[in-house]
Structure formats: structure tokens, C-alpha cells
PyMOL Python script that loads the backbone (N, CA, C, O; Angstrom):
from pymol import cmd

cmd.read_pdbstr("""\
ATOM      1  N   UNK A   1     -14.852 -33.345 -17.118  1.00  0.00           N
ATOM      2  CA  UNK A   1     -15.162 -32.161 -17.924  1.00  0.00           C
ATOM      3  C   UNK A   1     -14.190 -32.035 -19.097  1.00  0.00           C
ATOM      4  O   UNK A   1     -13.411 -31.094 -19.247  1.00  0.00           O
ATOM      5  N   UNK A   2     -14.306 -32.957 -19.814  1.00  0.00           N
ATOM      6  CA  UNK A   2     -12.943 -33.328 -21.172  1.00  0.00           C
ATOM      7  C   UNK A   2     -13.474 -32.099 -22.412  1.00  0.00           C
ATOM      8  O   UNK A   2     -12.741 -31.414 -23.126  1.00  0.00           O
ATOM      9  N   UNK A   3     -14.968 -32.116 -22.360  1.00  0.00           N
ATOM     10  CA  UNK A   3     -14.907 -31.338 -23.194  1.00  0.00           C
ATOM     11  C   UNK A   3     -15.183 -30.116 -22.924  1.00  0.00           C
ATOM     12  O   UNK A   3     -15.991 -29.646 -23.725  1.00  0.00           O
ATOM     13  N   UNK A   4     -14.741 -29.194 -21.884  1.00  0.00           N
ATOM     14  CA  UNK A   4     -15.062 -28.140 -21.228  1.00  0.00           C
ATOM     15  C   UNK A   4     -13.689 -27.943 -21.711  1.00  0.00           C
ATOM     16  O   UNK A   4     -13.419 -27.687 -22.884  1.00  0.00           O
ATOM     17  N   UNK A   5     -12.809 -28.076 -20.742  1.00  0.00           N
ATOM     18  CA  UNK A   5     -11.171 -28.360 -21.400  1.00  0.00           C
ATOM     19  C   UNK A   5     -10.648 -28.052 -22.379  1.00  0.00           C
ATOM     20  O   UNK A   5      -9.734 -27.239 -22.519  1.00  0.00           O
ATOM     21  N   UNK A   6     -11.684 -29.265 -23.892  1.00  0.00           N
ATOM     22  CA  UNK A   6     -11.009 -29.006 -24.980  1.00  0.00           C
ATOM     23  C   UNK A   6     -11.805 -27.933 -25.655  1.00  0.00           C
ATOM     24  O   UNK A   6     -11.427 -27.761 -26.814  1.00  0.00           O
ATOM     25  N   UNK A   7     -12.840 -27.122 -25.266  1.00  0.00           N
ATOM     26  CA  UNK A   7     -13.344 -25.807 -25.554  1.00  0.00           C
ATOM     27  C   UNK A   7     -12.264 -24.518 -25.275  1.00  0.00           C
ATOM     28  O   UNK A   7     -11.757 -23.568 -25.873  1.00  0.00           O
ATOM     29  N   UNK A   8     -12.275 -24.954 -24.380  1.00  0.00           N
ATOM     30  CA  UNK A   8     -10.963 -23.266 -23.750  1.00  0.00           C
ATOM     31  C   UNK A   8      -9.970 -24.025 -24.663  1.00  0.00           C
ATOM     32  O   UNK A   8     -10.275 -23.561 -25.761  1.00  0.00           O
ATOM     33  N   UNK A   9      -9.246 -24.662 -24.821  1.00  0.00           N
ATOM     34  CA  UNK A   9      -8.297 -24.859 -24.975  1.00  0.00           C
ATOM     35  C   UNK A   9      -7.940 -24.203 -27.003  1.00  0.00           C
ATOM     36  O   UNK A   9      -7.048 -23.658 -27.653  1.00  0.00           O
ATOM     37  N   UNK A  10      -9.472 -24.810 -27.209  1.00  0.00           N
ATOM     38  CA  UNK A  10      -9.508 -24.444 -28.589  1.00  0.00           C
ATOM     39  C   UNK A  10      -9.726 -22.686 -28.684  1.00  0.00           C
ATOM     40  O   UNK A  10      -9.421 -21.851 -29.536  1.00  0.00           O
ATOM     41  N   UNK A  11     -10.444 -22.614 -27.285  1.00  0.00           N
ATOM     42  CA  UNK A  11     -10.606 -20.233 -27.582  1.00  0.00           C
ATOM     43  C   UNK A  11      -9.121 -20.205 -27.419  1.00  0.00           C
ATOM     44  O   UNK A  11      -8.761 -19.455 -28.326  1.00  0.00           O
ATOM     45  N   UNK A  12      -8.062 -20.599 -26.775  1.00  0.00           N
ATOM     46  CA  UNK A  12      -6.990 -19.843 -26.224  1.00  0.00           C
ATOM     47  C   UNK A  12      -5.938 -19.996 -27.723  1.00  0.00           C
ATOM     48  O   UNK A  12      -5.110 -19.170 -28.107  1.00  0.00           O
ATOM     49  N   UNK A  13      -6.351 -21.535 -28.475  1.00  0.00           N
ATOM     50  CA  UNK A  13      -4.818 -21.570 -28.991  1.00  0.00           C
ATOM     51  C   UNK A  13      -5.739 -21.218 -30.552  1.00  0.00           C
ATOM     52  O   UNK A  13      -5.062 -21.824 -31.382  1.00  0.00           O
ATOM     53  N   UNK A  14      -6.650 -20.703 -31.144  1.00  0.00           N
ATOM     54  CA  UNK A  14      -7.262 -21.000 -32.078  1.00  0.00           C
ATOM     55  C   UNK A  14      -8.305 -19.850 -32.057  1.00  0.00           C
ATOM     56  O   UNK A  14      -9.440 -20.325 -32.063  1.00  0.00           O
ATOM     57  N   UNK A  15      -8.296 -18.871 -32.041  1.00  0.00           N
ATOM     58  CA  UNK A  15      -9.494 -17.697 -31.800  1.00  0.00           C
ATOM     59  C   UNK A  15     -10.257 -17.314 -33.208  1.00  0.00           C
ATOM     60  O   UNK A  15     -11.253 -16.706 -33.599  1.00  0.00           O
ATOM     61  N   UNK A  16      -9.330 -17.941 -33.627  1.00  0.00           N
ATOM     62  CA  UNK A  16      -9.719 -17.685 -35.365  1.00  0.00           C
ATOM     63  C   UNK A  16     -10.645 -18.825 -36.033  1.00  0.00           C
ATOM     64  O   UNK A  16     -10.973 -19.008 -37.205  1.00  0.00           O
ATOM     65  N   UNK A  17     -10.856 -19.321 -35.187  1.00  0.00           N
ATOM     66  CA  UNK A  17     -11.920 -21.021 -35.797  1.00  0.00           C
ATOM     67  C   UNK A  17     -12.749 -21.232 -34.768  1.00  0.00           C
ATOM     68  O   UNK A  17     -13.115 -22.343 -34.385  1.00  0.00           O
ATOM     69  N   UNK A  18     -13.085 -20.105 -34.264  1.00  0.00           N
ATOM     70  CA  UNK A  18     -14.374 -20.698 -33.343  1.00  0.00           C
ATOM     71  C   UNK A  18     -15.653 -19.845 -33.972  1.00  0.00           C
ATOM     72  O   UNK A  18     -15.795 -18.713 -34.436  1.00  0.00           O
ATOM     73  N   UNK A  19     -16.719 -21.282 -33.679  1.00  0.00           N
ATOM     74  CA  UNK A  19     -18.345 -20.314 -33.920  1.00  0.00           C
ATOM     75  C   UNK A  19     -19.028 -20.108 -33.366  1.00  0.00           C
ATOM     76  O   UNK A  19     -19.214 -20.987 -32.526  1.00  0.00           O
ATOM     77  N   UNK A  20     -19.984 -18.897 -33.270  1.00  0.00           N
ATOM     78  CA  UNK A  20     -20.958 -18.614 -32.409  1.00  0.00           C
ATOM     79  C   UNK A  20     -21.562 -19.630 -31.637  1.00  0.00           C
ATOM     80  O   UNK A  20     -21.926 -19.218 -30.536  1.00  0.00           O
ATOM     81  N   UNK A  21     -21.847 -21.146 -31.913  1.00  0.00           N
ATOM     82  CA  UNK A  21     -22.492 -21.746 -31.451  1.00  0.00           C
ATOM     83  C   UNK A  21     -21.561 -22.499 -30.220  1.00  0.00           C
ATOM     84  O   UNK A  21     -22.067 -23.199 -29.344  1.00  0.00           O
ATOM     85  N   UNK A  22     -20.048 -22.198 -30.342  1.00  0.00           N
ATOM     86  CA  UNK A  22     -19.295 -22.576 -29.608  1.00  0.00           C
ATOM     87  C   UNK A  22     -18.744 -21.721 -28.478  1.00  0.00           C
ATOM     88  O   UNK A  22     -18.098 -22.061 -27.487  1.00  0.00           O
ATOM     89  N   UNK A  23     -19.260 -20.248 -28.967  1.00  0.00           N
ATOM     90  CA  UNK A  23     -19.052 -19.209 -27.909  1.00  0.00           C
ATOM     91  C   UNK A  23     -20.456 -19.149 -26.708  1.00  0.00           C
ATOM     92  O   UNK A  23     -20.605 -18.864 -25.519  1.00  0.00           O
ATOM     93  N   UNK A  24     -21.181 -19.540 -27.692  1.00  0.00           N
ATOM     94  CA  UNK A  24     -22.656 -19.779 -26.591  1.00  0.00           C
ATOM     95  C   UNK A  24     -22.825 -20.891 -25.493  1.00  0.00           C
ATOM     96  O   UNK A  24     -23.417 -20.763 -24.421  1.00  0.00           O
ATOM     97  N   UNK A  25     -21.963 -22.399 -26.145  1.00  0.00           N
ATOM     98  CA  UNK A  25     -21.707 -23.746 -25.553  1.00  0.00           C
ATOM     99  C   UNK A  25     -21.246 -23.236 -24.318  1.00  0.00           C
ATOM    100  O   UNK A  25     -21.795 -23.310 -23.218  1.00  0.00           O
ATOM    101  N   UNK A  26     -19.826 -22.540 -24.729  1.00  0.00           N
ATOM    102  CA  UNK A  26     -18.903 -22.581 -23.428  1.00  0.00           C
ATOM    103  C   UNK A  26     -19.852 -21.223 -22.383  1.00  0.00           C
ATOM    104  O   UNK A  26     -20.390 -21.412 -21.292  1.00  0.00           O
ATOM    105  N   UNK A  27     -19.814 -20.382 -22.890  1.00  0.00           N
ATOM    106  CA  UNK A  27     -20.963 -19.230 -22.094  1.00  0.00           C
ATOM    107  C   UNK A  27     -21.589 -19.952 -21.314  1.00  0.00           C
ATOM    108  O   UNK A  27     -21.437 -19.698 -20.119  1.00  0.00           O
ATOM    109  N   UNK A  28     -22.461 -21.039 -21.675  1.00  0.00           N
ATOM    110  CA  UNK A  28     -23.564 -21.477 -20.856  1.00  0.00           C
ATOM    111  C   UNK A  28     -23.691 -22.341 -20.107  1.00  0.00           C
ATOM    112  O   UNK A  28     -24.612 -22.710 -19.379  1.00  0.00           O
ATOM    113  N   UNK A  29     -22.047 -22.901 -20.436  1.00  0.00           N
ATOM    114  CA  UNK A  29     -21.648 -24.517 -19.496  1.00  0.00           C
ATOM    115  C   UNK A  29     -20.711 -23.460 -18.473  1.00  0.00           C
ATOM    116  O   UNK A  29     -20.049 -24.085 -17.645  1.00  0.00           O
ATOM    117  N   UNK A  30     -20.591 -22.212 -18.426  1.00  0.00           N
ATOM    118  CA  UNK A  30     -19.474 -21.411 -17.018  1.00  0.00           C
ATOM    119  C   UNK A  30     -21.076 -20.597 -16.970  1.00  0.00           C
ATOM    120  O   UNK A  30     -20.857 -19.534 -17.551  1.00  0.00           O
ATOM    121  N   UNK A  31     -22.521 -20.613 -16.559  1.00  0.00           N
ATOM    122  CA  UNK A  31     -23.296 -20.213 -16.219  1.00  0.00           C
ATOM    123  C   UNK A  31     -24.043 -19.083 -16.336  1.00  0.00           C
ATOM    124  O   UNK A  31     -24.781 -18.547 -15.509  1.00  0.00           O
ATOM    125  N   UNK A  32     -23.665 -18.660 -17.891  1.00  0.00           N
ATOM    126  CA  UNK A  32     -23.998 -18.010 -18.364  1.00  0.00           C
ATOM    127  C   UNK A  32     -25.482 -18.007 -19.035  1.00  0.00           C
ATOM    128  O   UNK A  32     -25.687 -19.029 -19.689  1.00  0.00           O
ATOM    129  N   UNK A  33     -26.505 -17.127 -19.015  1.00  0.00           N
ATOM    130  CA  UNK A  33     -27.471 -17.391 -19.644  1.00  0.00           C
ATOM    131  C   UNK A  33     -27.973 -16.187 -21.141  1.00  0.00           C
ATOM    132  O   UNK A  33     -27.276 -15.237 -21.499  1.00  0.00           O
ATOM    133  N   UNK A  34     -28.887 -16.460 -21.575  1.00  0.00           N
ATOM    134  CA  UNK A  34     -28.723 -15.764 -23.080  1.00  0.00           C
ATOM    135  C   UNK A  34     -29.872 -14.880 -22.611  1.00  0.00           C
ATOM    136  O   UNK A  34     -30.857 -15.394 -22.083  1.00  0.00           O
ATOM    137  N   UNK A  35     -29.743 -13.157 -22.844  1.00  0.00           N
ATOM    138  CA  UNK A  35     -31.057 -12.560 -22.749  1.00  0.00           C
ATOM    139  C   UNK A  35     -31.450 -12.058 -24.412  1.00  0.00           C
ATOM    140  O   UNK A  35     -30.883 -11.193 -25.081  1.00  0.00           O
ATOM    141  N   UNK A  36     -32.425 -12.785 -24.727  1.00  0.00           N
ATOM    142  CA  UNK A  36     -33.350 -12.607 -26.178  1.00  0.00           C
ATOM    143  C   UNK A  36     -33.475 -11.333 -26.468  1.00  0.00           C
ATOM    144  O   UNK A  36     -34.308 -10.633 -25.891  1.00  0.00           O
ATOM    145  N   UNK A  37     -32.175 -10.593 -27.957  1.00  0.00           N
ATOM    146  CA  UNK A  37     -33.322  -9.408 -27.991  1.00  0.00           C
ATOM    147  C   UNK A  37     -32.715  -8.897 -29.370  1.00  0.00           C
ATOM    148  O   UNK A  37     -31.600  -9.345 -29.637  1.00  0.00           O
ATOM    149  N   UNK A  38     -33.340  -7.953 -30.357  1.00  0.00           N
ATOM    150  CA  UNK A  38     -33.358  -8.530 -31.847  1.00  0.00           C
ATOM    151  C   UNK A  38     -31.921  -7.847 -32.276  1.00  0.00           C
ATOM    152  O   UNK A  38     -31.128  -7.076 -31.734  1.00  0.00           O
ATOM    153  N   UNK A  39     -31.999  -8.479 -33.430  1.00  0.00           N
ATOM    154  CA  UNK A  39     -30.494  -7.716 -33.633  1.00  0.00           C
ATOM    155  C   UNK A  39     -29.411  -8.619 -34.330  1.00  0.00           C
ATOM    156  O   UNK A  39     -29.967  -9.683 -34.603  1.00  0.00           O
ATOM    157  N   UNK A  40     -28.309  -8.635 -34.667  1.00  0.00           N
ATOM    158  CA  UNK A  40     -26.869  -9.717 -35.016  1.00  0.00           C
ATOM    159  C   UNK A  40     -26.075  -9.705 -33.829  1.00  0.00           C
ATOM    160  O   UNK A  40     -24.910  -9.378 -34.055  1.00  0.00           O
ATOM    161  N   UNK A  41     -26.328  -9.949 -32.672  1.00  0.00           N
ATOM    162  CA  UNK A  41     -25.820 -10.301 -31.263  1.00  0.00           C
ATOM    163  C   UNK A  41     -26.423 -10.946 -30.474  1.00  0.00           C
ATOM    164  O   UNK A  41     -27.645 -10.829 -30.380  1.00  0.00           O
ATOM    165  N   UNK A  42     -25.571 -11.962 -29.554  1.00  0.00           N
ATOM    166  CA  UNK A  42     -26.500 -12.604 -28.693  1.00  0.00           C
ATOM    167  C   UNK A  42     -25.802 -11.931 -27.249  1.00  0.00           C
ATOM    168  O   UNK A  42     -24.592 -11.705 -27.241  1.00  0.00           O
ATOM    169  N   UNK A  43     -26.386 -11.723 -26.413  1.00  0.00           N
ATOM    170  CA  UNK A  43     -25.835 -11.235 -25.420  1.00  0.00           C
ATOM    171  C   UNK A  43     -26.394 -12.341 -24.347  1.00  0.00           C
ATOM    172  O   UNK A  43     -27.403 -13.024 -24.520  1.00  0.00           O
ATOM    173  N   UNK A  44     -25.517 -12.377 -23.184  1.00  0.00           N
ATOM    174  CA  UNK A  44     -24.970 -13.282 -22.262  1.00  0.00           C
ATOM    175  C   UNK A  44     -24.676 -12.757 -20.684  1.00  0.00           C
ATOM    176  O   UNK A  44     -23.737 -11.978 -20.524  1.00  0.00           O
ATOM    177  N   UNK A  45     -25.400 -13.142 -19.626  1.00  0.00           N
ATOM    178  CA  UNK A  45     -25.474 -12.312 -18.851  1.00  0.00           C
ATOM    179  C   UNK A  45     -25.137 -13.398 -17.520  1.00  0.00           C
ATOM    180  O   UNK A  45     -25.488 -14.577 -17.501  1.00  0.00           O
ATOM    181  N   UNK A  46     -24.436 -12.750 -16.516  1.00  0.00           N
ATOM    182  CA  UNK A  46     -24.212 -13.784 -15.301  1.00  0.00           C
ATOM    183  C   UNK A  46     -24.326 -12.877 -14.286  1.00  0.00           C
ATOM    184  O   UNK A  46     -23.828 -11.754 -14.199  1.00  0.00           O
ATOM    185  N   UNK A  47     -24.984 -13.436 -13.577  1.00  0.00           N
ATOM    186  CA  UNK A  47     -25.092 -12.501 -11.698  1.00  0.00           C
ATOM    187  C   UNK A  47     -23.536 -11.958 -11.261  1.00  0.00           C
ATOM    188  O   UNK A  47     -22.590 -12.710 -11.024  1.00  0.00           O
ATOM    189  N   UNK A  48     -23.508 -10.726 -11.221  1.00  0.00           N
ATOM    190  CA  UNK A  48     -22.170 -10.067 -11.084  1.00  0.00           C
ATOM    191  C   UNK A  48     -20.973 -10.363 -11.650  1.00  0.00           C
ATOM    192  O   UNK A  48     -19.862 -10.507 -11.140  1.00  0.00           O
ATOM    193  N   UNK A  49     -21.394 -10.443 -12.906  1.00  0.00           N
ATOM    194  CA  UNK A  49     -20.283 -10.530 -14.323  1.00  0.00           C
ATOM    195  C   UNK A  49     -20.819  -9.357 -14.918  1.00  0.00           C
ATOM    196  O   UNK A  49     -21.813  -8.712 -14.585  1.00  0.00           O
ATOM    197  N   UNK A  50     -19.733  -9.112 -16.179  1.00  0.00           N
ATOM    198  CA  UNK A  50     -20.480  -8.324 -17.083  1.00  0.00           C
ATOM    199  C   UNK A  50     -21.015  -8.686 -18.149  1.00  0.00           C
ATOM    200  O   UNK A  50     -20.726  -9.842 -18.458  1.00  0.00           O
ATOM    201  N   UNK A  51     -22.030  -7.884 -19.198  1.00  0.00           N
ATOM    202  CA  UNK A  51     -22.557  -8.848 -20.346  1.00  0.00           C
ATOM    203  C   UNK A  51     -21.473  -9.366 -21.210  1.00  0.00           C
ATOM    204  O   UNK A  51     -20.324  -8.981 -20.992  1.00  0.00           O
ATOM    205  N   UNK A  52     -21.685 -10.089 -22.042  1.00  0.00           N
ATOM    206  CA  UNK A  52     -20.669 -10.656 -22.740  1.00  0.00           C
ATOM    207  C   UNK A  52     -21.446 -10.863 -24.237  1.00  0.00           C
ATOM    208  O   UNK A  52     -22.378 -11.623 -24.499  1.00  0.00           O
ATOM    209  N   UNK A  53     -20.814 -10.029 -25.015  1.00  0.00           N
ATOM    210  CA  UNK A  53     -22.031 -10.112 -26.352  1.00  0.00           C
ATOM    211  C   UNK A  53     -21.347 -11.231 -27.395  1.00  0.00           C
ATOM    212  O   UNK A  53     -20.245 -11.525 -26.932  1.00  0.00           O
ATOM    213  N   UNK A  54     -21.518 -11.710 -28.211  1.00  0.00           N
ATOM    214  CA  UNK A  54     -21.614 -12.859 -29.165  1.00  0.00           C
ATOM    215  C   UNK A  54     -22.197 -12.612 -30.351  1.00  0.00           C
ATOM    216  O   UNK A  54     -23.389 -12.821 -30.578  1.00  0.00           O
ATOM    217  N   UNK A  55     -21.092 -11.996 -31.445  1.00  0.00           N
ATOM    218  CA  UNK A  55     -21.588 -11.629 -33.161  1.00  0.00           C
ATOM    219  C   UNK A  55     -22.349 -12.728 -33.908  1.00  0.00           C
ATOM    220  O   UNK A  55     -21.980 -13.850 -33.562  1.00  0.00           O
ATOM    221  N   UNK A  56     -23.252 -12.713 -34.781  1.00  0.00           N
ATOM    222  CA  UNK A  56     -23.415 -13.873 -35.325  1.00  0.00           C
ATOM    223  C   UNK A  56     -23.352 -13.613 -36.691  1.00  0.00           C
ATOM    224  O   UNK A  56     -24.207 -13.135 -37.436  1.00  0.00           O
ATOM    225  N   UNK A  57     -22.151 -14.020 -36.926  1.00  0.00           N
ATOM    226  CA  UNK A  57     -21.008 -13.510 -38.614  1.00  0.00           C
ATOM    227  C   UNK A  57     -22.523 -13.960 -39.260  1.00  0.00           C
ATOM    228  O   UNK A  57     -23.389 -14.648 -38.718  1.00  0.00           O
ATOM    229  N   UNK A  58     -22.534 -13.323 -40.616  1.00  0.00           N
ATOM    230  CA  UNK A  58     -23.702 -13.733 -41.339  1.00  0.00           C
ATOM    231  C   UNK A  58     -22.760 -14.210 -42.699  1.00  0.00           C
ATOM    232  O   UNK A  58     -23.189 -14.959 -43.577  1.00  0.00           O
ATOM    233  N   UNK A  59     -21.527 -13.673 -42.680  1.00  0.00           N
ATOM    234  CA  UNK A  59     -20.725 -13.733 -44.207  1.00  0.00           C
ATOM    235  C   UNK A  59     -19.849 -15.405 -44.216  1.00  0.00           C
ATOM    236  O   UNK A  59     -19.591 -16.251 -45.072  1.00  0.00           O
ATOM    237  N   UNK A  60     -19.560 -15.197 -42.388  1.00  0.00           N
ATOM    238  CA  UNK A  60     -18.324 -16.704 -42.494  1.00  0.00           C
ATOM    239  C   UNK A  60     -19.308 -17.510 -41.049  1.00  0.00           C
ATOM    240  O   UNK A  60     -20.325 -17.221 -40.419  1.00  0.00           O
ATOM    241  N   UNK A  61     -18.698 -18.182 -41.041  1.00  0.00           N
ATOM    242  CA  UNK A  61     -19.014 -18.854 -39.660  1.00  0.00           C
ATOM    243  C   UNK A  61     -18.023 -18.609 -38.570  1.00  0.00           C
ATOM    244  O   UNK A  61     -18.161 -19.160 -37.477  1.00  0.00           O
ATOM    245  N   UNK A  62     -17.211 -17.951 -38.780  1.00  0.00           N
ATOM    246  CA  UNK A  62     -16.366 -17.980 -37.663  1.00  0.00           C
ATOM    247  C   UNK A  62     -16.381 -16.211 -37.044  1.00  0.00           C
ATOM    248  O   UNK A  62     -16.063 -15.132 -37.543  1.00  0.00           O
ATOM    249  N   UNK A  63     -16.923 -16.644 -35.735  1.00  0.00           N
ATOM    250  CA  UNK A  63     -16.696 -15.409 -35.077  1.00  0.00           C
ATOM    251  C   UNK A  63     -15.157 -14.812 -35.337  1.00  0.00           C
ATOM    252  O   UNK A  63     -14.269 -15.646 -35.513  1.00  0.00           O
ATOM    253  N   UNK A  64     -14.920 -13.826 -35.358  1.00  0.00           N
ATOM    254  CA  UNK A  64     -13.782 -12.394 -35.628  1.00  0.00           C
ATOM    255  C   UNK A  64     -13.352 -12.591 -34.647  1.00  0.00           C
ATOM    256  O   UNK A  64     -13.980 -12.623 -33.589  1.00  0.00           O
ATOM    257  N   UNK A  65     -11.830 -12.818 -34.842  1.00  0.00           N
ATOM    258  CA  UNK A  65     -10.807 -13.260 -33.192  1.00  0.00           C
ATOM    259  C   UNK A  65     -10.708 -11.977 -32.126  1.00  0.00           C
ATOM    260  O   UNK A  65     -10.464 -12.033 -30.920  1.00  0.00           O
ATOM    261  N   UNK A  66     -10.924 -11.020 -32.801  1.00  0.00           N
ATOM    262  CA  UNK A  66     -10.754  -9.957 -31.771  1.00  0.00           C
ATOM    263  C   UNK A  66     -12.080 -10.583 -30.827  1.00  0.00           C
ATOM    264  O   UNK A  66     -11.827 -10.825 -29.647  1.00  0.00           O
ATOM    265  N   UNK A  67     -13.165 -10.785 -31.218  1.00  0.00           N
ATOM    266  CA  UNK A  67     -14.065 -10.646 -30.162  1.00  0.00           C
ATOM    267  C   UNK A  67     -13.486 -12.099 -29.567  1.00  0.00           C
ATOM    268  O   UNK A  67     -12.892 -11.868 -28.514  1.00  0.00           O
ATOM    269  N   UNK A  68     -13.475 -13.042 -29.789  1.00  0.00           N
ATOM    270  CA  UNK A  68     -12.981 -14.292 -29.091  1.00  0.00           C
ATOM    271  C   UNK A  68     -11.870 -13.899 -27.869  1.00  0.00           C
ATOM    272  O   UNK A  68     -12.201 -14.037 -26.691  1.00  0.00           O
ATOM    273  N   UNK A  69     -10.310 -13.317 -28.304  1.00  0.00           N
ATOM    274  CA  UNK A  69      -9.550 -12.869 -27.354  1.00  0.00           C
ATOM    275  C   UNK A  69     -10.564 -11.951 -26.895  1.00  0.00           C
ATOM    276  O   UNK A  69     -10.514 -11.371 -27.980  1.00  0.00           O
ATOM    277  N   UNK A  70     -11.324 -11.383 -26.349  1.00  0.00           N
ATOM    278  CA  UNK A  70     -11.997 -10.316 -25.624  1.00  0.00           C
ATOM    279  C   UNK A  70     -12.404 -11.141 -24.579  1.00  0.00           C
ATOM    280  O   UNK A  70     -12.002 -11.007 -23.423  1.00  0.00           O
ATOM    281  N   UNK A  71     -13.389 -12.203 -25.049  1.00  0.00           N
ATOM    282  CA  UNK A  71     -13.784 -13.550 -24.318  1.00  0.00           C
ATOM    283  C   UNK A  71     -13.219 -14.178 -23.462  1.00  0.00           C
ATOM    284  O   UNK A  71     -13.608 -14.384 -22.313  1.00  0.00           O
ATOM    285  N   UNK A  72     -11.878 -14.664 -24.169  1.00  0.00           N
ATOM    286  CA  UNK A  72     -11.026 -15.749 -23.231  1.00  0.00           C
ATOM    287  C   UNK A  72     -10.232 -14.289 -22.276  1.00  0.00           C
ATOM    288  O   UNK A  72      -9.467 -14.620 -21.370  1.00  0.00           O
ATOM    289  N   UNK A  73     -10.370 -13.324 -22.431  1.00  0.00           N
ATOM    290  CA  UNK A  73      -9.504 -12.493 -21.332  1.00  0.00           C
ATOM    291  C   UNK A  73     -10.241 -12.286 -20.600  1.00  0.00           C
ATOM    292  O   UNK A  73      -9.937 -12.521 -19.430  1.00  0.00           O
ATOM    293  N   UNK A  74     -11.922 -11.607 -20.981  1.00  0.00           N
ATOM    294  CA  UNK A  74     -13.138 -11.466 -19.432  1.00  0.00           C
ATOM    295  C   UNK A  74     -12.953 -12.905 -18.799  1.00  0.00           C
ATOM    296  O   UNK A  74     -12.660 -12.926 -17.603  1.00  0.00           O
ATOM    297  N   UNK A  75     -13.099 -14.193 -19.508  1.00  0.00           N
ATOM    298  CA  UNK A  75     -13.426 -15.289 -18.846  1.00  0.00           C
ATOM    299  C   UNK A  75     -11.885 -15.601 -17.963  1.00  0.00           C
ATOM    300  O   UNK A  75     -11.938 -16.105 -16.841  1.00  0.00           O
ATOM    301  N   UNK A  76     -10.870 -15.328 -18.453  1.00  0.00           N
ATOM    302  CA  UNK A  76      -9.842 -15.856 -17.583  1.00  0.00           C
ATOM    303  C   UNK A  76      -9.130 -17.164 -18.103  1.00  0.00           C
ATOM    304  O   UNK A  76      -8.201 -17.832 -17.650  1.00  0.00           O
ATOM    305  N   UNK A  77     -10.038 -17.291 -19.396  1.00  0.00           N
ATOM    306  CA  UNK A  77      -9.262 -19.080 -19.882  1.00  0.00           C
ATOM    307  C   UNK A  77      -8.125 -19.462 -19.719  1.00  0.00           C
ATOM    308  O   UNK A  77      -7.827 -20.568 -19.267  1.00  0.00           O
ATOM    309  N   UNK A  78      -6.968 -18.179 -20.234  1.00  0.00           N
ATOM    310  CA  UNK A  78      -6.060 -18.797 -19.554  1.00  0.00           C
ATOM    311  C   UNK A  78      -5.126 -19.221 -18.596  1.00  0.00           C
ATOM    312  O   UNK A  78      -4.031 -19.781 -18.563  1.00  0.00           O
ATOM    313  N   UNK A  79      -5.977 -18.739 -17.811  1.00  0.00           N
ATOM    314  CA  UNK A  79      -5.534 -18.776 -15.768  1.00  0.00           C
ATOM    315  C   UNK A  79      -6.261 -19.914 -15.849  1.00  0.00           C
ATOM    316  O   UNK A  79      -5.798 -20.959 -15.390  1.00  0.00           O
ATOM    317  N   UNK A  80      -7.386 -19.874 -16.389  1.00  0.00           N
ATOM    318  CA  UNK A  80      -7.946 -21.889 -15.981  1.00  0.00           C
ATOM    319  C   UNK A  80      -7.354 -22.514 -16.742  1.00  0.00           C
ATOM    320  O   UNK A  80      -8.187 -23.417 -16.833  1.00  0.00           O
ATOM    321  N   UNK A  81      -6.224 -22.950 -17.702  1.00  0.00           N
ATOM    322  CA  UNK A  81      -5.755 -24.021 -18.253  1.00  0.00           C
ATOM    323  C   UNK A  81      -4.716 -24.342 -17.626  1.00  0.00           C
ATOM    324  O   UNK A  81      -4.429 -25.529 -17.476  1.00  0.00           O
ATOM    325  N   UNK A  82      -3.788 -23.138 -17.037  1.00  0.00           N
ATOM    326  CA  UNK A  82      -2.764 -22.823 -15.955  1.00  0.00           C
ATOM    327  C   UNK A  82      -3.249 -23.848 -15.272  1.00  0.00           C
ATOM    328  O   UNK A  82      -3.216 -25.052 -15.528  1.00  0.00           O
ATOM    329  N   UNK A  83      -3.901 -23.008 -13.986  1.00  0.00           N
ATOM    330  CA  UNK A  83      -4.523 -24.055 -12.836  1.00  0.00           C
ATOM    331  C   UNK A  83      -4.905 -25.240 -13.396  1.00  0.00           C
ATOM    332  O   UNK A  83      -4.332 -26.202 -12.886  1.00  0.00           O
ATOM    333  N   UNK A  84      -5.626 -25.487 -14.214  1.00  0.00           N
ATOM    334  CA  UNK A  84      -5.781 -27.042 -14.418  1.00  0.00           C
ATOM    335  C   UNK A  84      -4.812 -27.818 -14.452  1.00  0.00           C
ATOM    336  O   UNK A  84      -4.779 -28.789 -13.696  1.00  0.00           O
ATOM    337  N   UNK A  85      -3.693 -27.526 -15.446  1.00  0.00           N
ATOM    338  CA  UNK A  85      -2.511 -28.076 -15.709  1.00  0.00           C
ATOM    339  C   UNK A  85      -1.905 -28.766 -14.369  1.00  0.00           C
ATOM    340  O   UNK A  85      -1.526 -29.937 -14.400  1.00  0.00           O
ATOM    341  N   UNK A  86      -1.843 -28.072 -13.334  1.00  0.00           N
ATOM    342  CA  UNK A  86      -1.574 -28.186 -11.944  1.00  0.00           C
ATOM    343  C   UNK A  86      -2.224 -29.663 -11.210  1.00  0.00           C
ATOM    344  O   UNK A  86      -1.591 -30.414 -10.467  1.00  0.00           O
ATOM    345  N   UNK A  87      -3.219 -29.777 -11.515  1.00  0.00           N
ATOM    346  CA  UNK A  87      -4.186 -30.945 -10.568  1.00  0.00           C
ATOM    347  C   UNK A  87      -3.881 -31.972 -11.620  1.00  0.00           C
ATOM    348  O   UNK A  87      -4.325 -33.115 -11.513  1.00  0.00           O
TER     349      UNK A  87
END
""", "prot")
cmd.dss("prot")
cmd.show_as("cartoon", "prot")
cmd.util.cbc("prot")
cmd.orient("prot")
């Protein structure tokens, strides 16, 4: 999972250069699925998680780091790079 890895690794050290299409990647490779509905958000839903919404900048490509750190703190990224580090 090399590039699962170098996804978190890029939300944790880099929140400022990630894009929607990379907040959706990782969303959907930790089992997340997308519920369709109109608007400039994609929202993201997992069986006893909470939603997890996803801007889709229309001005830059890069999602706004506040919402990214929001991300890697619901998801826990960096307790999983921790633990990984370990094995």
C-alpha cells in the first residue's frame, strides 16, 4: 500500500497542495463512499463514521488547508503514520 502511505503522508506534511480529487482517492481507498447531491461539495459517507464533506475550489485547485487538517484529524492520519512507522 506505497501509495496509500504516500497520500497521508502528503495530507499530514502538505495540507496546502492537496486536490479534491486526492481527498476523494484517499476517502474511498479507507471505505468511504460518495453520496451524489448538487451543490460545490462532495460529501462522503462511511457506516458509523461521520460525513466528511470535500470543497471543490472553483478559483484554485487546491482544496483550503483548513478543510484538509479537519480531514487528517477525523481520519486519524497521523496515528496511522505513527503506527506504521512501527511495523
Amino acid at each position: 500500500m506505497g501509495m496509500l502511505r504516500k497520500l497521508v503522508e502528503k495530507f499530514v506534511n502538505e495540507p496546502d497542495k492537496i486536490t479534491s480529487d486526492e481527498c476523494c482517492r484517499l476517502l474511498e481507498v479507507l471505505g468511504y463512499t460518495e453520496k451524489k447531491k448538487p451543490g460545490s461539495e462532495r460529501v462522503f459517507h462511511k457506516k458509523g463514521s461521520s460525513a466528511i464533506n470535500v470543497p471543490t475550489p472553483k478559483k484554485s485547485k487546491f482544496v483550503k488547508s483548513p478543510y484538509i487538517k479537519r480531514i487528517t484529524e477525523v481520519l486519524g492520519l497521523e496515528d496511522y503514520l505513527e503506527s506504521d512507522e512501527g511495523d
